[in-house]
C-alpha distance (Angstrom), angle and dihedral (degrees) to the residues before:
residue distance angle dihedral
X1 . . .
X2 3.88 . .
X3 3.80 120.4 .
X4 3.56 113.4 -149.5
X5 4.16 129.1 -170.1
X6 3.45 122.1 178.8
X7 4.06 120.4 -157.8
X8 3.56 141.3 156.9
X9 4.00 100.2 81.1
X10 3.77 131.1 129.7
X11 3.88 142.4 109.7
X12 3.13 127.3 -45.2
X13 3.73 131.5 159.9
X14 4.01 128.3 -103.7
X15 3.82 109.2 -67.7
X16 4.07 92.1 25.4
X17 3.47 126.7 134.6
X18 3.83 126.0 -137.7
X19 4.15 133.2 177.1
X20 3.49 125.7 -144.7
X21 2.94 130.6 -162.1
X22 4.16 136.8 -155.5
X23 3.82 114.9 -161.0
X24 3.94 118.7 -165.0
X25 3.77 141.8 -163.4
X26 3.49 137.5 160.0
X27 3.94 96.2 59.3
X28 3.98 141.2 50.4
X29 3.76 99.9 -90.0
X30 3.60 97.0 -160.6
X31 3.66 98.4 65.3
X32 4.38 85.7 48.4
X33 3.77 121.4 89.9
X34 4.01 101.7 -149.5
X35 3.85 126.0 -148.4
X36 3.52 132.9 -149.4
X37 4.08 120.0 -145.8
X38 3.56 147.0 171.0
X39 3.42 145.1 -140.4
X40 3.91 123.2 -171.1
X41 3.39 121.8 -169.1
X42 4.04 112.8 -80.4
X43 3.39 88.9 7.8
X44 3.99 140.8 97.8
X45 3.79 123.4 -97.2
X46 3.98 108.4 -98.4
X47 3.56 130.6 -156.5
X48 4.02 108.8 -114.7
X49 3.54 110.3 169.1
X50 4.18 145.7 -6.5
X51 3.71 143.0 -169.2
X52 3.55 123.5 -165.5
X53 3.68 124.5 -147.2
X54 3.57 94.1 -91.9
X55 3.60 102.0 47.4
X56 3.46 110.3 -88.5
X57 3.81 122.6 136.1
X58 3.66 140.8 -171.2
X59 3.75 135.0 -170.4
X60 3.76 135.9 -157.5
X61 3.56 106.5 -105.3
X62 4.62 87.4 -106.2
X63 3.67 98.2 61.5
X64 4.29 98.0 34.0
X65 3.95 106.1 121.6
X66 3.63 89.1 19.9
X67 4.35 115.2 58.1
X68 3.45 115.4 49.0
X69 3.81 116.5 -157.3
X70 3.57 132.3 -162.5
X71 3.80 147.1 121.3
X72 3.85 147.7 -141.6
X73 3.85 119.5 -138.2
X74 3.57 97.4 -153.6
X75 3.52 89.1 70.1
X76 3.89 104.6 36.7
X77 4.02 86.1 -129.4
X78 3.57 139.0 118.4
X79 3.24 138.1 -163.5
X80 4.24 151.5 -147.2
X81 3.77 113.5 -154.8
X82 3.77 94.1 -164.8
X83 3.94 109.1 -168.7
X84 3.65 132.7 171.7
X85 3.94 88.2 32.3
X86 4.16 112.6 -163.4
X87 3.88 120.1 -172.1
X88 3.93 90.7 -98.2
X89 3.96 88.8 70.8
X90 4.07 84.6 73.1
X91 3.34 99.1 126.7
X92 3.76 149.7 112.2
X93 3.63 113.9 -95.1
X94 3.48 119.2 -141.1
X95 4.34 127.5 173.6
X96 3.39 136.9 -165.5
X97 3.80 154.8 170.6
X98 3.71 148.1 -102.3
X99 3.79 153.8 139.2
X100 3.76 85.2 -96.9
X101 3.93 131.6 11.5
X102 3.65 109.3 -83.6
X103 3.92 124.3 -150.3
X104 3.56 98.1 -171.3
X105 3.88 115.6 76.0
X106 3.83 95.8 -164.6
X107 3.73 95.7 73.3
X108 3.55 93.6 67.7
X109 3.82 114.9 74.9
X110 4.54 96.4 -169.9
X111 3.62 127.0 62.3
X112 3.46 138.9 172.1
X113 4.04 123.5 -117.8
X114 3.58 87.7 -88.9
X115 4.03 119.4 -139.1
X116 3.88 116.8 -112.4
X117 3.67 129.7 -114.7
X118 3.50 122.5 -151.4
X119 4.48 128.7 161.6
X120 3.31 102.1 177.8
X121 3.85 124.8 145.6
């Protein structure tokens, strides 16, 4: 069963940049797409970004031009670059891993800790 740890969060201010990170064992990354979500407080976890296996990404429409994902094999990690941060990115960040990319959080039952978000000045 895959392991998963996200890291990398924190506060930054408006306009910030952060990186996070989502580190996995248990599995053979390379055949996984991985997801990036959220979770702000009150609210329902949200599907932010995914790369497939081959390469290809996709964004919900709020972070496009702004989060960069990707990953590197070798390592069994992916990552978030998350630029241009606004206080609506406040959030716990949360990843995880399928045969495809997944944009809706409630099929999958385990999650990591999660790293929080917060751009606040």
């Amino acid at each position: 069963q895959v392991q998963l740890v996200e890291s990398g969060g924190g506060l930054v201010q408006p306009g910030g940049s952060l990186r996070l990170s989502c580190a996995t064992s248990g599995g053979i990354f390379g055949i996984y797409a991985v997801g990036w979500y959220r979770q702000a407080p009150g609210k329902e976890r949200k599907f932010v970004a995914g790369i497939s296996s081959e390469g290809s990404t996709n964004y919900t429409d709020s972070v496009k031009g702004r989060f960069i994902i990707s990953r590197d094999n070798a390592k069994n990690t992916a990552y978030l670059q998350m630029n241009s941060l606004k206080p609506e990115d406040t959030a716990v960040y949360y990843c995880n891993v399928g045969l495809e990319v997944v944009t809706t959080p409630d099929r999958f039952i385990k999650w990591g800790q999660g790293t929080q978000v917060t751009v606040s000045s």
